[in-house]
Backbone as JSON, one array per atom type, in Angstrom:
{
  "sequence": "XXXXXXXXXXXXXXXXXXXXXXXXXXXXXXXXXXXXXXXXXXXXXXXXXXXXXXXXXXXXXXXXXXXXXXXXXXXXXXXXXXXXXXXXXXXXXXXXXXXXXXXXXXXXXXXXXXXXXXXXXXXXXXXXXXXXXXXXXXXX",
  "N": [[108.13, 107.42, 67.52], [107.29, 106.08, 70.47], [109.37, 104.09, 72.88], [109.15, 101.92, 75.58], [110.76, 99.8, 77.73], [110.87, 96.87, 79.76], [111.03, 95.36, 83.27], [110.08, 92.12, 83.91], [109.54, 90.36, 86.75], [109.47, 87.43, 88.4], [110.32, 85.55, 91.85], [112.83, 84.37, 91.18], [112.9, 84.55, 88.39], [113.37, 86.24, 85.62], [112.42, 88.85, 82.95], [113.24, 91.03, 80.49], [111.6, 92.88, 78.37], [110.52, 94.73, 75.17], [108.51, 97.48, 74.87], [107.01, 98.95, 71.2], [105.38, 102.25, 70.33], [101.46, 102.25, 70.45], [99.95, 100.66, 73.09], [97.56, 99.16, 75.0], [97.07, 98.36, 78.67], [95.47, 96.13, 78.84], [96.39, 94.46, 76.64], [99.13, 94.47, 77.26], [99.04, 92.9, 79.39], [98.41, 90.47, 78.26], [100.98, 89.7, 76.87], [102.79, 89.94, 79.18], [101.87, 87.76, 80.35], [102.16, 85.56, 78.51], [104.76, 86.2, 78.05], [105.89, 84.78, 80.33], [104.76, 82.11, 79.87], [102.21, 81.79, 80.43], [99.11, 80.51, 80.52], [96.33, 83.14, 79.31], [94.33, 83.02, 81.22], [92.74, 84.59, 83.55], [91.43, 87.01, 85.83], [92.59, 90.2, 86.38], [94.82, 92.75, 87.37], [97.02, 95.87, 87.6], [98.66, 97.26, 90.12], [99.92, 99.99, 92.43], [100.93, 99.41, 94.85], [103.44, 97.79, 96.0], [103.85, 95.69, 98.1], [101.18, 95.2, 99.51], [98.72, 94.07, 97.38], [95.81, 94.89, 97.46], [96.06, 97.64, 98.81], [96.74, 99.54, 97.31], [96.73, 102.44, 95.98], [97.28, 103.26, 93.55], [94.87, 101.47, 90.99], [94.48, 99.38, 88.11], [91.83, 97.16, 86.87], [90.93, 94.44, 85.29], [88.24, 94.15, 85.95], [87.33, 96.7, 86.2], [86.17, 97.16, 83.16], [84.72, 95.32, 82.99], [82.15, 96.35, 84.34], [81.27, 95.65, 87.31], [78.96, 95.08, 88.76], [76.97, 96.87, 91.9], [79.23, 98.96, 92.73], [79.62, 100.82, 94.64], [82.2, 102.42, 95.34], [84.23, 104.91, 93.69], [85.11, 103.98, 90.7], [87.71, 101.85, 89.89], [90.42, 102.64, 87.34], [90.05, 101.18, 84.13], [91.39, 98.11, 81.82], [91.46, 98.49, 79.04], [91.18, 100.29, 77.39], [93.27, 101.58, 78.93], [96.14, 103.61, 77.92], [99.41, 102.27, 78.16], [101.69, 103.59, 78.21], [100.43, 106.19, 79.37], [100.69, 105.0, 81.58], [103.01, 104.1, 82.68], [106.23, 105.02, 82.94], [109.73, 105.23, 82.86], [111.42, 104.65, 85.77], [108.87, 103.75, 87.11], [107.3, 101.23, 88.9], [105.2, 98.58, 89.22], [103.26, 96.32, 90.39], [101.78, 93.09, 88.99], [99.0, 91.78, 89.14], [97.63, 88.16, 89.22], [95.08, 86.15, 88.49], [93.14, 85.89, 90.76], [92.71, 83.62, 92.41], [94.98, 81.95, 92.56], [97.28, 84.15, 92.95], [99.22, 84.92, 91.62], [102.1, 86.92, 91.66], [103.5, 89.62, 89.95], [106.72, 91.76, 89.82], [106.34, 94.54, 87.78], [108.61, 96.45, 86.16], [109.24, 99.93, 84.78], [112.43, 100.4, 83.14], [113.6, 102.17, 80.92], [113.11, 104.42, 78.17], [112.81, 105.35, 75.09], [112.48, 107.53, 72.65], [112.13, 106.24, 69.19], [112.47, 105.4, 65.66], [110.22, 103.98, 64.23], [106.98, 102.71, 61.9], [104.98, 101.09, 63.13], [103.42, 99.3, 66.0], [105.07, 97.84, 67.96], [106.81, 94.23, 69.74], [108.89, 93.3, 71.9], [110.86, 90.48, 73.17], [113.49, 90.88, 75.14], [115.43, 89.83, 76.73], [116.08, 86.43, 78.78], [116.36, 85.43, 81.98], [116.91, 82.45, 84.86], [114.29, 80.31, 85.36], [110.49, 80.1, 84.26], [107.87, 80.68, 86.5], [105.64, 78.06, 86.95], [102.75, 77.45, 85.72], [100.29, 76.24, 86.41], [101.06, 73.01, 88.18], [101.42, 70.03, 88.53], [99.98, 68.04, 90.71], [101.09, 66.31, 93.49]],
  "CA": [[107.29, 106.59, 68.34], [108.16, 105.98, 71.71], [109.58, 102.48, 73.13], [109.37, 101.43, 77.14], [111.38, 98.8, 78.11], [110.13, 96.66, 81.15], [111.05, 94.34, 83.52], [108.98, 91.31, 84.38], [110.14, 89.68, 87.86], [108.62, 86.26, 89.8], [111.24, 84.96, 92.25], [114.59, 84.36, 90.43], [112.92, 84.72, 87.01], [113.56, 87.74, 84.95], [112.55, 88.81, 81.38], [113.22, 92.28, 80.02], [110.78, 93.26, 76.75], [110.13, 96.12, 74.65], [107.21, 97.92, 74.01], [106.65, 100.58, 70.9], [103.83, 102.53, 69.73], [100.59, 102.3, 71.9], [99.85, 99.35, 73.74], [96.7, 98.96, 76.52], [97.3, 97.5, 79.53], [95.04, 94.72, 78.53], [97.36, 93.8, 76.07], [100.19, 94.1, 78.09], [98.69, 91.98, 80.55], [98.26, 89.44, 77.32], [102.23, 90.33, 76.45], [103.4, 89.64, 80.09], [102.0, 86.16, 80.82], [102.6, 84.73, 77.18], [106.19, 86.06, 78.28], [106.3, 83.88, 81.51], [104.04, 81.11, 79.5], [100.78, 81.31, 81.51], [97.72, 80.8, 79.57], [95.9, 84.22, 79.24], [93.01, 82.75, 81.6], [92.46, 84.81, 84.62], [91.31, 87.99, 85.84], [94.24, 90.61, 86.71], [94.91, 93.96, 87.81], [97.9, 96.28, 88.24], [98.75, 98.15, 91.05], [100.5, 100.52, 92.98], [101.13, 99.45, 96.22], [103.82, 96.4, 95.78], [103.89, 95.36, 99.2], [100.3, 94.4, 99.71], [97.95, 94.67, 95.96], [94.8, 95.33, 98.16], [96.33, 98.75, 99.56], [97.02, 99.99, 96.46], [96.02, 103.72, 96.18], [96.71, 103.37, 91.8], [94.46, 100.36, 90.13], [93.41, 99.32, 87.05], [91.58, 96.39, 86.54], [89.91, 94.34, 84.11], [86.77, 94.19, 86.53], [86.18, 97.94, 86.14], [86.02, 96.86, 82.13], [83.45, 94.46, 83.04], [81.28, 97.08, 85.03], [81.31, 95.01, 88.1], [77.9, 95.95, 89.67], [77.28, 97.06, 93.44], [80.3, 99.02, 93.39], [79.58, 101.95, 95.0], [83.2, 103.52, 95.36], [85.1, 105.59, 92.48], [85.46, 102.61, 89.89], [89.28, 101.84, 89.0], [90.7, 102.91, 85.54], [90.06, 99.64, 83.28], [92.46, 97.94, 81.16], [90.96, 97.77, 77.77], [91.67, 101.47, 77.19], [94.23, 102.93, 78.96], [97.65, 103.05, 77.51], [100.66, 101.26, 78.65], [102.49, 104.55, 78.36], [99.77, 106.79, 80.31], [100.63, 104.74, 83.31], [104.66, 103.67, 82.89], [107.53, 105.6, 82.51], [111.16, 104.97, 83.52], [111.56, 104.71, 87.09], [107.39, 103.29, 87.65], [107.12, 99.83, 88.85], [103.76, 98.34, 89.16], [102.5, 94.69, 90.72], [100.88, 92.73, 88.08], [98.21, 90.22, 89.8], [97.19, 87.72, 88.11], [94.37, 84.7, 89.1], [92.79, 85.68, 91.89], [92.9, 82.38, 93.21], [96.0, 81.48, 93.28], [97.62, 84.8, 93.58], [100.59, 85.35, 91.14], [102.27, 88.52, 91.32], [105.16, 89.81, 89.05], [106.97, 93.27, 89.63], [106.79, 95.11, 86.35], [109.43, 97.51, 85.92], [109.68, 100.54, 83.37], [113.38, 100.48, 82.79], [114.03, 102.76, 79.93], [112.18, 104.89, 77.49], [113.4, 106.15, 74.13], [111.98, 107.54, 70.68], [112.1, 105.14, 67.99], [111.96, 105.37, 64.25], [109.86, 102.83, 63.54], [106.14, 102.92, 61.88], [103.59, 100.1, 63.37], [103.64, 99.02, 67.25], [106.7, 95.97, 68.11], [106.89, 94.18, 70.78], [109.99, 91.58, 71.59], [111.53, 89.84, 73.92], [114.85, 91.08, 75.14], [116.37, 88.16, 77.7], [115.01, 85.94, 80.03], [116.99, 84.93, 82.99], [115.82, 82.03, 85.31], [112.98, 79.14, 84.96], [109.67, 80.71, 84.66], [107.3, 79.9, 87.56], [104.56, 77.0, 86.74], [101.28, 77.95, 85.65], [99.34, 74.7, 86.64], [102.07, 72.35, 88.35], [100.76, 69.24, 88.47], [99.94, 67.92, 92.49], [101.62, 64.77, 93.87]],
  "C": [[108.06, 106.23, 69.61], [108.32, 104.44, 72.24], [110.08, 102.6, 74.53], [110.19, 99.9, 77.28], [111.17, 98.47, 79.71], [110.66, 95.38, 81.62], [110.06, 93.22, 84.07], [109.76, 90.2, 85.14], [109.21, 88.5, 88.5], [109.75, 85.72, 90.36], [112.56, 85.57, 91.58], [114.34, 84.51, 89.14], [112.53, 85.87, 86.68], [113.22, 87.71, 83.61], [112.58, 90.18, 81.36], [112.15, 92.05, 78.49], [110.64, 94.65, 77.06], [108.98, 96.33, 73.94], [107.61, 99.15, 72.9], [105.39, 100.36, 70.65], [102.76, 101.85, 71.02], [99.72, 100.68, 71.69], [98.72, 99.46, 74.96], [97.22, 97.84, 77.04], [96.72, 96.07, 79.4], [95.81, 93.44, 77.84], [98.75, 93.78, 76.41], [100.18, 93.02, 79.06], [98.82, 90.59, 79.4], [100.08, 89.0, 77.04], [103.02, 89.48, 77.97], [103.24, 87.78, 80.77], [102.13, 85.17, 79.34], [104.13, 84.79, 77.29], [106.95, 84.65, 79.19], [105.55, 82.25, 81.29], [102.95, 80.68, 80.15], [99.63, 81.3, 80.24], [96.81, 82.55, 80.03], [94.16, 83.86, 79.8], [91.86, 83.34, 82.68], [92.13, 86.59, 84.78], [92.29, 88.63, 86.53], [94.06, 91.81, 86.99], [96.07, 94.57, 88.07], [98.03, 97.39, 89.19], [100.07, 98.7, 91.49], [101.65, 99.95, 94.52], [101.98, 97.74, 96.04], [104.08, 95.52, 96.57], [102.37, 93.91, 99.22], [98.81, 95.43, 98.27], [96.59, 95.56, 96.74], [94.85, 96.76, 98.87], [96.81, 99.66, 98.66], [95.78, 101.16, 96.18], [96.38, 104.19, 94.31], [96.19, 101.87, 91.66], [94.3, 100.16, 89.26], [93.52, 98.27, 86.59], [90.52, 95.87, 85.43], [88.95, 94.47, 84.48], [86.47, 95.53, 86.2], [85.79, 98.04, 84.47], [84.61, 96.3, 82.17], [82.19, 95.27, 83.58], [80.28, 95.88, 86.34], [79.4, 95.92, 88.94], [77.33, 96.35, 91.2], [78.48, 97.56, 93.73], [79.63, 100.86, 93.53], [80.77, 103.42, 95.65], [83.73, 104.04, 94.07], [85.81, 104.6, 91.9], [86.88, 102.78, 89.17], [89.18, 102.35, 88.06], [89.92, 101.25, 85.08], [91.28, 99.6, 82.9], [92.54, 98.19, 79.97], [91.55, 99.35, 76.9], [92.76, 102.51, 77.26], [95.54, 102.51, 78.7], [98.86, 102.9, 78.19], [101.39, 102.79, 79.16], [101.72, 106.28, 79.09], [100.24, 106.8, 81.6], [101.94, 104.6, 83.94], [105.23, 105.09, 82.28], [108.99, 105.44, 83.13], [111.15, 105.01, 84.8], [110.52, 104.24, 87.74], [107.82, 101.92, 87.97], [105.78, 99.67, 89.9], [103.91, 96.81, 89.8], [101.65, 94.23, 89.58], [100.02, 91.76, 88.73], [97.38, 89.87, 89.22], [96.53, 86.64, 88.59], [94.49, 84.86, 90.28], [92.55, 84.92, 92.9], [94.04, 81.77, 93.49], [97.08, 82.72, 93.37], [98.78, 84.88, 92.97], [100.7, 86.92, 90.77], [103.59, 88.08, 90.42], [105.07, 91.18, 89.07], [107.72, 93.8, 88.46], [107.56, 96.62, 86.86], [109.82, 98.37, 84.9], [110.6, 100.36, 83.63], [113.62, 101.18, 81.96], [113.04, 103.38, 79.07], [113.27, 105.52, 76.7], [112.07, 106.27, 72.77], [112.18, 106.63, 69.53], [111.65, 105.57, 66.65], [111.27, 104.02, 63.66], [107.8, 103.13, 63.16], [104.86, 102.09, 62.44], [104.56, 99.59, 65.03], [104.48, 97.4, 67.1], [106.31, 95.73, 69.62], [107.93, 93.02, 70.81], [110.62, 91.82, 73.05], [113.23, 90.04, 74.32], [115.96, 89.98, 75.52], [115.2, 87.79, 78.74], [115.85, 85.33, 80.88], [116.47, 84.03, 84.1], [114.79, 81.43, 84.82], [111.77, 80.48, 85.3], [108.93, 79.69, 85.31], [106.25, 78.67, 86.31], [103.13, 77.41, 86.92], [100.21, 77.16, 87.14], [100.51, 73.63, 86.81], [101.21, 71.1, 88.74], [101.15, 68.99, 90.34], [100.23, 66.35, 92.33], [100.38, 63.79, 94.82]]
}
């Protein structure tokens, strides 16, 4: 079974995890903000383009899951389906954006890929370096 190892960057905070066995992006997306402690509340998308998400020439969001209607261009991948390891491999790094309203990114990084003897999909927590950002920070 094969195991990706990824980084997950905001600012100064870092976490490495490992994925095996097959994983959708959906649930990676579930995986990555339970890492950084966000509630799993918002709609999200990863992309290509880590500069600016909107110029991103790979997508795949949960909206093309939802079958967003009036879209009359070539509808993203979704998330719900496609696998983690379809889209990553060692050397990929992706934008994760997350709550279209307030606009948190984090640059996911494959880091590593190996075979694994193991029979049912893992997923764990390697290190975490750095405060993770603040979901919902309370306003003064």
């Amino acid at each position: 079974m094969k195991e990706l190892t990824f980084t997950i960057q905001h600012c100064k905070y870092i976490a490495t995890v490992a994925l095996a066995g097959k994983w959708t992006l959906y649930e990676f997306a579930q995986i990555i903000t339970n890492t950084v402690g966000f509630a799993f509340d918002h709609a999200f998308e990863f992309c290509n383009d880590l500069e600016n998400p909107y110029d991103s020439t790979e997508r795949y969001s949960l909206f093309a899951d939802e079958g967003e209607p009036g879209d009359d261009e070539a509808p993203d991948p979704g998330v719900a389906n496609t696998l983690v390891a379809d889209v990553f491999q060692p050397g990929k790094a992706m934008l994760f954006h997350f709550d279209y309203g307030d606009d948190w990114y984090f640059l996911i990084s494959c880091t590593g890929g190996s075979e694994i003897d193991v029979k049912r999909r893992q997923k764990k927590v390697l290190s975490t370096v750095g405060t993770p950002p603040e979901q919902y920070p309370e306003c003064e």
